[in-house]
LOBA-582113 format. One line per 3 residues: their letters; for each residue x, z, y negated of C-alpha. Coordinates in nm, 2 decimals, padded with zeros to 4 digits. Layout:
A) X:Z:Y ~ ...
//
This chain:
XXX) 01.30:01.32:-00.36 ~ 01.23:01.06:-00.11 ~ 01.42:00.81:00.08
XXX) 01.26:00.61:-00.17 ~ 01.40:00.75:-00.43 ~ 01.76:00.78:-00.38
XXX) 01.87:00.45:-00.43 ~ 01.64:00.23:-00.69 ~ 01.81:-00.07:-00.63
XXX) 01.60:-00.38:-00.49 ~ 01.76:-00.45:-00.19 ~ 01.81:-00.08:-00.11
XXX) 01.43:-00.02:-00.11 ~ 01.36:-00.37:00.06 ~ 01.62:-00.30:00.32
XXX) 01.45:00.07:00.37 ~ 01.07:-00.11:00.39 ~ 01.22:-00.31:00.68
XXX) 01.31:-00.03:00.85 ~ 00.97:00.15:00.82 ~ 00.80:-00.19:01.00
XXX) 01.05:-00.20:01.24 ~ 01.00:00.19:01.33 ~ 00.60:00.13:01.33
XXX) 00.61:-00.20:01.52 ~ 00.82:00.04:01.81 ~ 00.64:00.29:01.81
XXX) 00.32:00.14:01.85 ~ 00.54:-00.12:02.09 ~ 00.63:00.17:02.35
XXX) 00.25:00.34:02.32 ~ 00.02:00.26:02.61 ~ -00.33:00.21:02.49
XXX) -00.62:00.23:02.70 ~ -00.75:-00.07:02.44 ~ -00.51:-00.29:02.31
XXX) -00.76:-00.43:02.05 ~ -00.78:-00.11:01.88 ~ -00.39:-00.05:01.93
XXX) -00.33:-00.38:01.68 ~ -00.57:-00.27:01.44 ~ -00.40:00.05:01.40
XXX) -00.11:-00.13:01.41 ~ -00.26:-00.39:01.15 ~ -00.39:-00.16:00.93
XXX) -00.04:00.07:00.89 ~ 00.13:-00.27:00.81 ~ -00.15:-00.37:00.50
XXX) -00.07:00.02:00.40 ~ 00.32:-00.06:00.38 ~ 00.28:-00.39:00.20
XXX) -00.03:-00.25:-00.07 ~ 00.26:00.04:-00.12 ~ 00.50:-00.23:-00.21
XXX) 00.24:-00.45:-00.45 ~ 00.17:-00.14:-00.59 ~ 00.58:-00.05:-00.68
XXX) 00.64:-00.39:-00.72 ~ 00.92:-00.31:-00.99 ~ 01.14:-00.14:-00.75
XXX) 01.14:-00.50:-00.54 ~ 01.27:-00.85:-00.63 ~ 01.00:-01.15:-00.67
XXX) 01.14:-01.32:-00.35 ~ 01.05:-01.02:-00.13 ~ 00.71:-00.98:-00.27
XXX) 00.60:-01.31:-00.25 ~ 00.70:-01.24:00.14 ~ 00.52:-00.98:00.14
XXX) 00.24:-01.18:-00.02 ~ 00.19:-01.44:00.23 ~ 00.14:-01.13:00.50
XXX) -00.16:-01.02:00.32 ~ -00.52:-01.14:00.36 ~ -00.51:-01.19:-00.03
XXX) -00.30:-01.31:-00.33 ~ -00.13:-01.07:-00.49 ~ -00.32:-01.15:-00.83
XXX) -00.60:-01.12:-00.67 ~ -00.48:-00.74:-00.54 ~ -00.36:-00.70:-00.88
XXX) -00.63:-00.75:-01.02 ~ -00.82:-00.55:-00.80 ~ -00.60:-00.24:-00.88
XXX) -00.69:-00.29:-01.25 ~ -01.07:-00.30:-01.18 ~ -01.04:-00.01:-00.96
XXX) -00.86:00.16:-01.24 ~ -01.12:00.12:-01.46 ~ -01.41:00.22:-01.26
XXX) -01.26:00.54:-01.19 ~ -01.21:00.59:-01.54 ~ -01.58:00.52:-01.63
XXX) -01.65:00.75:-01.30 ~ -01.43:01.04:-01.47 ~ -01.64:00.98:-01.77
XXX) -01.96:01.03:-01.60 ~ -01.84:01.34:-01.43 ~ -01.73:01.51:-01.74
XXX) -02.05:01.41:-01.92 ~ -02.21:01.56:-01.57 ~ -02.03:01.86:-01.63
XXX) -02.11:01.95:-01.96 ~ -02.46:01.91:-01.91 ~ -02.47:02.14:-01.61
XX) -02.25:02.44:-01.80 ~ -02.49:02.37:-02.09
//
């Protein structure tokens, strides 16, 4: 189990999201980087990872919070969505090939 997991209601895993980007924005708040620039993509860049993790379990989040978390993301959400799917797929025709790879080496 994960904090995640203990509590599956909406505003339980919203209120716990909050809290991760609050803890991130502090940390990298009280760092000292030599280059700032590079500090904010980091920082950037952990933020996009938090809101792709909640697109990705959006059922565990009400439509108001992910059309908040929408509007942080360089793309729509059907767009991501249907990203995901065409990622999906091209992994499964990858898995394909591989097995097909396989057998013709063990052959």
């Amino acid at each position: 189990q994960t904090l995640f997991t203990l509590d599956l209601n909406p505003a339980q895993e919203e209120n716990l999201v909050n809290k991760l980007l609050q803890f991130i924005h502090n940390i990298m708040d009280s760092y000292q980087a030599e280059n700032n620039q590079f500090k904010n993509f980091v920082l950037s860049n952990c933020y996009q990872l938090i809101y792709t993790s909640v697109l990705r379990s959006k059922d565990f989040f009400s439509t108001e919070y992910l059309e908040k978390i929408e509007r942080l993301l360089p793309v729509t959400r059907h767009y991501y969505d249907e990203f995901v799917r065409d990622m999906s797929f091209q992994e499964k025709v990858q898995n394909t090939y591989f097995k097909m790879l396989d057998e013709l080496i063990l052959a």
